[in-house]
DOZADREN-161801 format. One record per residue: x, y, z of N, C-alpha, C, O, CB in turn; residue in one letter. Coordinates in steps of 0.001 Angstrom, whole numbers, plus 500000, padded with zeros to 6 digits. Atoms other than C-alpha are relative to their C-alpha. Glycine has a CB too. Example, Ala and Ser with C-alpha at 12.3 -4.5 7.8 and 13.67 -1.06 7.14 Angstrom:
2
GULO:500890:498810:500000:512300:495500:507800:500900:501200:500000:501936:501181:500665:499008:500027:501246:A
GULO:499180:498810:499940:513670:498940:507140:499230:501090:500730:499739:502198:500899:500414:500462:498585:S
END
This chain:
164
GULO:501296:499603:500493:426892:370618:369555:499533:501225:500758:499404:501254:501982:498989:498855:500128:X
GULO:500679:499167:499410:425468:373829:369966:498542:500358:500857:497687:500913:500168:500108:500440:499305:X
GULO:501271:499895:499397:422417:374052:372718:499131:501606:499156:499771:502335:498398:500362:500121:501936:X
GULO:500621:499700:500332:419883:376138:371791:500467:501824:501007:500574:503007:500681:498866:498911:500008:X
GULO:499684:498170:499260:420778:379112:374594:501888:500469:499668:502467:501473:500082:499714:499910:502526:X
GULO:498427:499517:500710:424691:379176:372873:499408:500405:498304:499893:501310:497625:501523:498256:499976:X
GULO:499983:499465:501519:423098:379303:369265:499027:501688:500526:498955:502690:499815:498876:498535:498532:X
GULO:500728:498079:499658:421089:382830:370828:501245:501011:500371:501275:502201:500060:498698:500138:501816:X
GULO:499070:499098:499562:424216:384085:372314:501040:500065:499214:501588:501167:499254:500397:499786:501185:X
GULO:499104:499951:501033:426848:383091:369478:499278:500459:498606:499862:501060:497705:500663:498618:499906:X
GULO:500227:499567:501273:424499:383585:366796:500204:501265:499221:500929:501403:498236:499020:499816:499918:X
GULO:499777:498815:500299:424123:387004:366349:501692:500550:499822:502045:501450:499060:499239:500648:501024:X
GULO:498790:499785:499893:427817:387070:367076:500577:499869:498667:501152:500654:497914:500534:499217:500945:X
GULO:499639:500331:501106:428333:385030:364558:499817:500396:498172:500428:500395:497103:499695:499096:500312:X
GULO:500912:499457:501274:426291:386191:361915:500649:501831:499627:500824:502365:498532:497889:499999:500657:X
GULO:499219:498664:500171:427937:389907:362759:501209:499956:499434:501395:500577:498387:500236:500646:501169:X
GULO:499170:500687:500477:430991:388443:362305:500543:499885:498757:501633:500186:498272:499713:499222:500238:X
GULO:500018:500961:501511:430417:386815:359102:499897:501824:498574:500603:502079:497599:497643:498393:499989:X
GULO:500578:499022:500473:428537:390409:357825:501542:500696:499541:501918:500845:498378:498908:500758:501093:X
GULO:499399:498943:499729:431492:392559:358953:501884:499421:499387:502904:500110:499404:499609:500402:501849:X
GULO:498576:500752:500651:434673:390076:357316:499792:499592:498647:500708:499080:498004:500483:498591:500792:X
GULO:499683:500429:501466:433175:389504:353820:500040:500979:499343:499353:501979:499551:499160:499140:499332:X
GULO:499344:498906:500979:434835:391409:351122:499138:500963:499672:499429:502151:499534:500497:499485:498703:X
GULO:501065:498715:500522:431257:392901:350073:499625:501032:500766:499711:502246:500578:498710:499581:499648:X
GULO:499900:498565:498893:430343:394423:353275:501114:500798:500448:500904:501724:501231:499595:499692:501273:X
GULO:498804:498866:499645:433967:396063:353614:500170:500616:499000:500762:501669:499239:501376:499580:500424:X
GULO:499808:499407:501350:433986:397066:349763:498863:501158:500412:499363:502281:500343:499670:498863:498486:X
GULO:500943:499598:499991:430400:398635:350627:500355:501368:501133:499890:502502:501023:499015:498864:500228:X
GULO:499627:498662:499060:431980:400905:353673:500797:500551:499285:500261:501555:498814:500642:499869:501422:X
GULO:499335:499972:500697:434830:401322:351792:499597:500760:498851:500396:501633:498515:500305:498996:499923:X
GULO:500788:499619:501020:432776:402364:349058:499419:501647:500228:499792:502532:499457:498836:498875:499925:X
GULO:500142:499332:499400:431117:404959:351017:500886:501436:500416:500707:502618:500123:499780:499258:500580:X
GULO:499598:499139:499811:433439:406554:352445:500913:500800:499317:501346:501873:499737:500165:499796:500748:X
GULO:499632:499342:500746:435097:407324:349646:499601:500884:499096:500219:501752:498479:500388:499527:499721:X
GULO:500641:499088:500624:432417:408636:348115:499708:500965:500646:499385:502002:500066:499099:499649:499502:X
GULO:500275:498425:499174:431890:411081:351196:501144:500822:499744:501002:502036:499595:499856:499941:501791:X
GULO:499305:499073:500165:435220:412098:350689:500199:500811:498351:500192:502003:498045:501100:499440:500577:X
GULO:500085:499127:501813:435473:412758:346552:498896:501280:500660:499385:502409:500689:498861:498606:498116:X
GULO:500644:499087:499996:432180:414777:347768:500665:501093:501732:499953:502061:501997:498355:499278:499829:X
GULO:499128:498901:499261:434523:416808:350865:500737:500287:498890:500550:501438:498493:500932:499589:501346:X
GULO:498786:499068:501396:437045:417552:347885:499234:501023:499385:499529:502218:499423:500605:498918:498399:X
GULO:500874:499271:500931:434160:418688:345625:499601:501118:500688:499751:502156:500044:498821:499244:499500:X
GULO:500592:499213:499131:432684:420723:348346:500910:501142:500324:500530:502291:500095:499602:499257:501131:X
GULO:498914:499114:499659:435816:422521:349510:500305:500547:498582:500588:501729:498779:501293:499249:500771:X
GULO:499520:499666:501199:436696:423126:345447:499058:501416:500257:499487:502569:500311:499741:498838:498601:X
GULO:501388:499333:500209:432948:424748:345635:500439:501541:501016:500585:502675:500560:498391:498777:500749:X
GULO:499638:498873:499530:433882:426982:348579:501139:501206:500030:501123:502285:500623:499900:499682:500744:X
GULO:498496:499283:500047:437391:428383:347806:499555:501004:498768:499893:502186:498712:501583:498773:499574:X
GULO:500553:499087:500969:435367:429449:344375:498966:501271:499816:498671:502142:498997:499625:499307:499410:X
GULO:501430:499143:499472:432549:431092:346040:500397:501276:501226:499810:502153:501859:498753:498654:500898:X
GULO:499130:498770:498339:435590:432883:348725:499037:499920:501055:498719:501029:501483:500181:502208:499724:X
GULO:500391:500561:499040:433532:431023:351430:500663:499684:501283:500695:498536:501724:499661:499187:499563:X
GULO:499103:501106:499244:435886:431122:354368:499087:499196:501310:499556:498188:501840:501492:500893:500729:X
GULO:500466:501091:499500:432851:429945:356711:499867:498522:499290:499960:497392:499768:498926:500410:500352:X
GULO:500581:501651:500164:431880:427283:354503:501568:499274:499956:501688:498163:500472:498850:499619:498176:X
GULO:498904:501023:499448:435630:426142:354436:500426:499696:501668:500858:498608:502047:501288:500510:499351:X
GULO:500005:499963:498602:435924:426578:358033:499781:498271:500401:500486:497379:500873:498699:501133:500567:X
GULO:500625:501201:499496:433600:423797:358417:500546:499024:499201:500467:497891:499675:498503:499975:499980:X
GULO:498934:501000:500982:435753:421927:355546:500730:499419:500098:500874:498304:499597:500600:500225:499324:X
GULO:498822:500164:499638:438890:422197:357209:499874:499524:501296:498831:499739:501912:500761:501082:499844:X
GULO:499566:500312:498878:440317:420653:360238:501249:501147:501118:502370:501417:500686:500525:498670:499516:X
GULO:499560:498614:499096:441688:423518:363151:501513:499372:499352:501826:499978:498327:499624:500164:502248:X
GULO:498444:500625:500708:445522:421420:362104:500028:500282:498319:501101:500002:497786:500141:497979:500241:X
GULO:500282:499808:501301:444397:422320:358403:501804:500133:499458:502398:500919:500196:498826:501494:499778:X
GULO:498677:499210:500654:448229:422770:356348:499702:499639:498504:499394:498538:498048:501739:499378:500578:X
GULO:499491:500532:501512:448651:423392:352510:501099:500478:499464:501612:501500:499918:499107:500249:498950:X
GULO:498852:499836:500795:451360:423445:350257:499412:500183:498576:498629:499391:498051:501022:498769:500141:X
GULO:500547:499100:500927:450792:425890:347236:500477:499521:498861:501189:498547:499104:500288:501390:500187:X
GULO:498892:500662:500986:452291:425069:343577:501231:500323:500275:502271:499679:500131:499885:500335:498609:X
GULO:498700:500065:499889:454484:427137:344666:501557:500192:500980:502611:500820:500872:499946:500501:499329:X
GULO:499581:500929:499049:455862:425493:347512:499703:500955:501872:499778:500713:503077:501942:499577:499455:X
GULO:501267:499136:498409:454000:428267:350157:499806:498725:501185:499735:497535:500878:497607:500483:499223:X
GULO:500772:500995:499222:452967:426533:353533:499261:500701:500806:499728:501166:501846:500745:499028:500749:X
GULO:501151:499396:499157:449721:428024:354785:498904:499359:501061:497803:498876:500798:499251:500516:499091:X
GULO:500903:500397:498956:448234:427104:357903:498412:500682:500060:497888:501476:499278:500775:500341:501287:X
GULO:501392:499868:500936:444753:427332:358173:499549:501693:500593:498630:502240:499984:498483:498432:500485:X
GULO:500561:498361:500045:444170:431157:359475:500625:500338:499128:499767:500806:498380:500166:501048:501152:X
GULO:499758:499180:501045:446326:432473:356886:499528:499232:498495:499657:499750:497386:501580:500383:500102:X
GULO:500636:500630:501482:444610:429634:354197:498467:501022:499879:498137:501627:498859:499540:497810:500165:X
GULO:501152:499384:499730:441077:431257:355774:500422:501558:498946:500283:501739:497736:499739:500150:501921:X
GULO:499802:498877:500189:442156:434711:355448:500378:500214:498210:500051:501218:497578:501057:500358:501083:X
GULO:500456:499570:501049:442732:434318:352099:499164:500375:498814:499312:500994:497760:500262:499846:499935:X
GULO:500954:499934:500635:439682:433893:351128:498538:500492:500568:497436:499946:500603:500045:498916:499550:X
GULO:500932:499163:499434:437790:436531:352699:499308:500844:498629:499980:501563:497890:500792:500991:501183:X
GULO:500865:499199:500878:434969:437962:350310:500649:500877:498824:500799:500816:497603:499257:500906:500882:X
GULO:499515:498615:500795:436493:441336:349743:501090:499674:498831:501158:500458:497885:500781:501137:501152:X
GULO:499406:500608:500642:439007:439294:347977:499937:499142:498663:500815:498833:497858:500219:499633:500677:X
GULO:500388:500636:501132:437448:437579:345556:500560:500667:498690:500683:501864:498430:498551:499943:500008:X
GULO:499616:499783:501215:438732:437220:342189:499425:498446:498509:499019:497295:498669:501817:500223:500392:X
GULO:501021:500741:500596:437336:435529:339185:500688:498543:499572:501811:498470:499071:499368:500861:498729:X
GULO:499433:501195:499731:437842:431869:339270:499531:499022:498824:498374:498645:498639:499605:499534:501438:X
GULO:500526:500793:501071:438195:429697:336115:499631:498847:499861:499909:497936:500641:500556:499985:499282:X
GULO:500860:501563:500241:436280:426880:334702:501217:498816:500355:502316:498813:499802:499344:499746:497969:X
GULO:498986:500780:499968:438024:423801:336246:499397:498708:500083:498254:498788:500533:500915:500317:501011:X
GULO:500319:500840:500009:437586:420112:335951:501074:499513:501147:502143:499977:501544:499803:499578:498758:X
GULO:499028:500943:499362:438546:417089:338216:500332:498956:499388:499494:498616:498553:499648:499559:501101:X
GULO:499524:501348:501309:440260:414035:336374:500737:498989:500871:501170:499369:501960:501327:500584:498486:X
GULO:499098:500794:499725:442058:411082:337156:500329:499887:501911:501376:499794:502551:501200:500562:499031:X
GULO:499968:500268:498138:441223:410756:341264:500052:498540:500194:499500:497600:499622:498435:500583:500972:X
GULO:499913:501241:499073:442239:408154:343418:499647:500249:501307:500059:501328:501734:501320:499417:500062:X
GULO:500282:500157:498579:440972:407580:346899:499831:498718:500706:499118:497741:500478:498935:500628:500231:X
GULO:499257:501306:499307:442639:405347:349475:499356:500170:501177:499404:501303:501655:501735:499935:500175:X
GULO:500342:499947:498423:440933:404548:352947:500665:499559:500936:501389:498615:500622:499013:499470:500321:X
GULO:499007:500461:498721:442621:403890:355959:499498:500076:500869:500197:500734:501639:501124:500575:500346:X
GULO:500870:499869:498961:439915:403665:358540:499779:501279:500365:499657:501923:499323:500372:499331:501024:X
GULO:500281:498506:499678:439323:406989:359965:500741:501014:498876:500342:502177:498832:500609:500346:501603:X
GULO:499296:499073:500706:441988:408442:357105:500109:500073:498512:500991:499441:497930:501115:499923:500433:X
GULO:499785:499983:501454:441821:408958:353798:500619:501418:499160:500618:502601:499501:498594:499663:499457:X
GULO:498766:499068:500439:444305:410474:351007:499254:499743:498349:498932:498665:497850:502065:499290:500422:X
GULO:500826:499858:501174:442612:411701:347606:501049:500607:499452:501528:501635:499929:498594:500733:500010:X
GULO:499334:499215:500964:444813:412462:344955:499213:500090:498493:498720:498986:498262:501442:499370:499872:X
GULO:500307:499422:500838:443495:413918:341717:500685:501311:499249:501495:502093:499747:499067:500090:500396:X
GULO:499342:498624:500616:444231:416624:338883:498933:500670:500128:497843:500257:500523:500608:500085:498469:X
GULO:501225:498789:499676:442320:419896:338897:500770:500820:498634:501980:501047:498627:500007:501075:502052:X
GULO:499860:499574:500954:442370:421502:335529:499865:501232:499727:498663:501354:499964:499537:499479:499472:X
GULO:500689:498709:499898:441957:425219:334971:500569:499971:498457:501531:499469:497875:500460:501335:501308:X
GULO:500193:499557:500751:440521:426944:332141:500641:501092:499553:499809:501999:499536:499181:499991:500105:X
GULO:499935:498757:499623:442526:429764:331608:500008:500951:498713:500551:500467:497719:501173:500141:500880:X
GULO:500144:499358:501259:441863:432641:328948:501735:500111:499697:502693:500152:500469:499013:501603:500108:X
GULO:498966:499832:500729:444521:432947:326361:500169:501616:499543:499386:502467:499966:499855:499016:498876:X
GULO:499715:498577:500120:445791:436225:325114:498838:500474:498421:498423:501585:498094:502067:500209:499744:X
GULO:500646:499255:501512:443724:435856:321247:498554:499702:500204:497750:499927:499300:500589:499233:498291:X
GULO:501188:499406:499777:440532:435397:323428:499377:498137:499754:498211:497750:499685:499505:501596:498754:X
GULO:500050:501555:499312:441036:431230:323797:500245:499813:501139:500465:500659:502005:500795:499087:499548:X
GULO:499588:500027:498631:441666:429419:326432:501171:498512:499634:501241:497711:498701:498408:499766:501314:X
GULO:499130:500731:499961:444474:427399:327366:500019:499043:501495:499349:499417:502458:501098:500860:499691:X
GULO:500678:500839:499201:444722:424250:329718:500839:499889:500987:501893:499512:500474:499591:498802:499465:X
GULO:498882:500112:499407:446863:424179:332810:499370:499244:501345:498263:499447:501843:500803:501439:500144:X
GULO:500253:501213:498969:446853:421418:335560:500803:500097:501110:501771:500855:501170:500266:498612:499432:X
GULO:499519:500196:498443:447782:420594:339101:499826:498713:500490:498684:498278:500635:499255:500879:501000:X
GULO:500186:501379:499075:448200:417393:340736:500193:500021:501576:501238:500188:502203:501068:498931:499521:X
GULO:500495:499310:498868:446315:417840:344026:500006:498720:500922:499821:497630:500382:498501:500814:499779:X
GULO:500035:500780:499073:446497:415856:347294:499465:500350:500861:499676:501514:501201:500850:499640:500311:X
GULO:500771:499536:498941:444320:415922:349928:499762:499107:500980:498961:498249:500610:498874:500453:499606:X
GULO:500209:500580:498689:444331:414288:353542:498598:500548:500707:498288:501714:500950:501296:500359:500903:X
GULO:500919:499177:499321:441075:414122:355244:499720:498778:501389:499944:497571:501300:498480:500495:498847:X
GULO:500367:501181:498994:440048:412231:358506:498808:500245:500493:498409:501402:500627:500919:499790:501177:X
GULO:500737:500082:499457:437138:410964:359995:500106:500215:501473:500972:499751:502215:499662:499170:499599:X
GULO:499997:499913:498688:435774:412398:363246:498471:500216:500447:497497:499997:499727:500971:501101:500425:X
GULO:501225:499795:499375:432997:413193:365366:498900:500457:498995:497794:499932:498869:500185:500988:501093:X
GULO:500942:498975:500613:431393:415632:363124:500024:499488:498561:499101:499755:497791:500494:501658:500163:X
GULO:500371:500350:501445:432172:413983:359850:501554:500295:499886:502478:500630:500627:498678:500976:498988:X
GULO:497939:500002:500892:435543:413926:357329:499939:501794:500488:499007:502374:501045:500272:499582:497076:X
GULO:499414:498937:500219:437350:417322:357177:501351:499734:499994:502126:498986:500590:499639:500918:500807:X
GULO:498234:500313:500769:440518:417727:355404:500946:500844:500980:500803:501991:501403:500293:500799:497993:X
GULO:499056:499656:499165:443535:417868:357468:501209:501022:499166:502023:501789:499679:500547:498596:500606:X
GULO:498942:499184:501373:445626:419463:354142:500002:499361:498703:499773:498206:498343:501727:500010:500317:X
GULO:499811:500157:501343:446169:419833:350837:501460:499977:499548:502169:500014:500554:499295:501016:499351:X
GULO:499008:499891:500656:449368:419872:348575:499825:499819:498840:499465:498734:498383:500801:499422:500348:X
GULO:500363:499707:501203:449156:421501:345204:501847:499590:499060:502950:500048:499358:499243:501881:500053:X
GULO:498768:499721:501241:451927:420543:342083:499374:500035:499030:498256:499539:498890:501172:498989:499692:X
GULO:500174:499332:500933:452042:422110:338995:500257:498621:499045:501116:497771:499280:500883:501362:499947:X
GULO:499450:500830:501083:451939:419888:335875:500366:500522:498426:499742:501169:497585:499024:498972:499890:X
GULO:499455:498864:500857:454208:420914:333499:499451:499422:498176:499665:498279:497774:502101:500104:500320:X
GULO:500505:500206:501020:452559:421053:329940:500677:499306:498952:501709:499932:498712:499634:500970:499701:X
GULO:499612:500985:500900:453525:418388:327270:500888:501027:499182:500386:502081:498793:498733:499167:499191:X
GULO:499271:499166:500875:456519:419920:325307:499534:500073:498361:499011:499036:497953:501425:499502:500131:X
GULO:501187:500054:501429:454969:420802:321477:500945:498841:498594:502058:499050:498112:499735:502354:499117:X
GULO:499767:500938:500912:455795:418282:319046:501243:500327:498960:501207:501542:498765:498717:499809:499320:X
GULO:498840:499023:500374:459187:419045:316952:499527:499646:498516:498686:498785:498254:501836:499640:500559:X
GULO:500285:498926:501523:458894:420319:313300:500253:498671:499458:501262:498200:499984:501220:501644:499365:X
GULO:499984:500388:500703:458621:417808:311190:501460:499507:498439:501204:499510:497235:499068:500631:500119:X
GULO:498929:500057:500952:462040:417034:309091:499575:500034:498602:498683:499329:498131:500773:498841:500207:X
GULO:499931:500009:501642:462516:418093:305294:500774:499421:499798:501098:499207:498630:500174:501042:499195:X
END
């Protein structure tokens, strides 16, 4: 039987305990921090479009590495450097689709497609995709992505002619 000065000193224990092992309160962090990271993805999309290399700065992690579609590996001063101002070029309408995000206590791995808009030659546009990966970890200051890795997705072959 619990005395009265063990239910003061286990309780709280217990009760933390209880908080911090049921499925809802770990779904609920869990929850969280995945939504901080979708919004680091979104954020970094935002600055690479805007040729922001402070605001990626603060995006990236100093270990930053990506892998390009096409198979490039840019560490993060020469990722920075590419997106210095003077540089800018015009960046098409793109959607995000089909994300997953996995937590791993301090680490999480976001994969998603990233869609670009791109003009066509008769003044359409045509649709071309990437299946994007992104490592980011929690630290002092908040997530920042440790790297990316871009692949190309190759467009559905066109449907064959119809037999006479």
């Amino acid at each position: 039987m619990l005395s009265n000065r063990n239910l003061i000193f286990f309780g709280p224990l217990v009760i933390g305990s209880t908080l911090l092992t049921h499925p809802g309160c770990a779904q609920t962090a869990v929850g969280r921090a995945e939504q901080e990271v979708a919004q680091l993805v979104r954020d970094f999309q935002a600055a690479e479009q805007a040729y922001d290399p402070a605001a990626l700065a603060r995006l990236i992690d100093a270990r930053y590495v990506e892998v390009s579609p096409r198979g490039e590996v840019d560490e993060q001063a020469r990722f920075l450097g590419f997106y210095q101002p003077a540089q800018r070029q015009p960046w098409p309408p793109t959607t995000i689709s089909d994300e997953q995000i996995r937590v791993f206590g301090t680490t999480a791995l976001d994969v998603l497609t990233l869609t670009y808009s791109l003009p066509g030659p008769d003044g359409t546009t045509r649709p071309r995709a990437v299946r994007a990966t992104f490592v980011a970890q929690r630290g002092a200051q908040g997530w920042r992505l440790l790297g990316a890795q871009y692949t190309g997705i190759m467009p559905a072959p066109p449907a064959p002619a119809p037999a006479h």
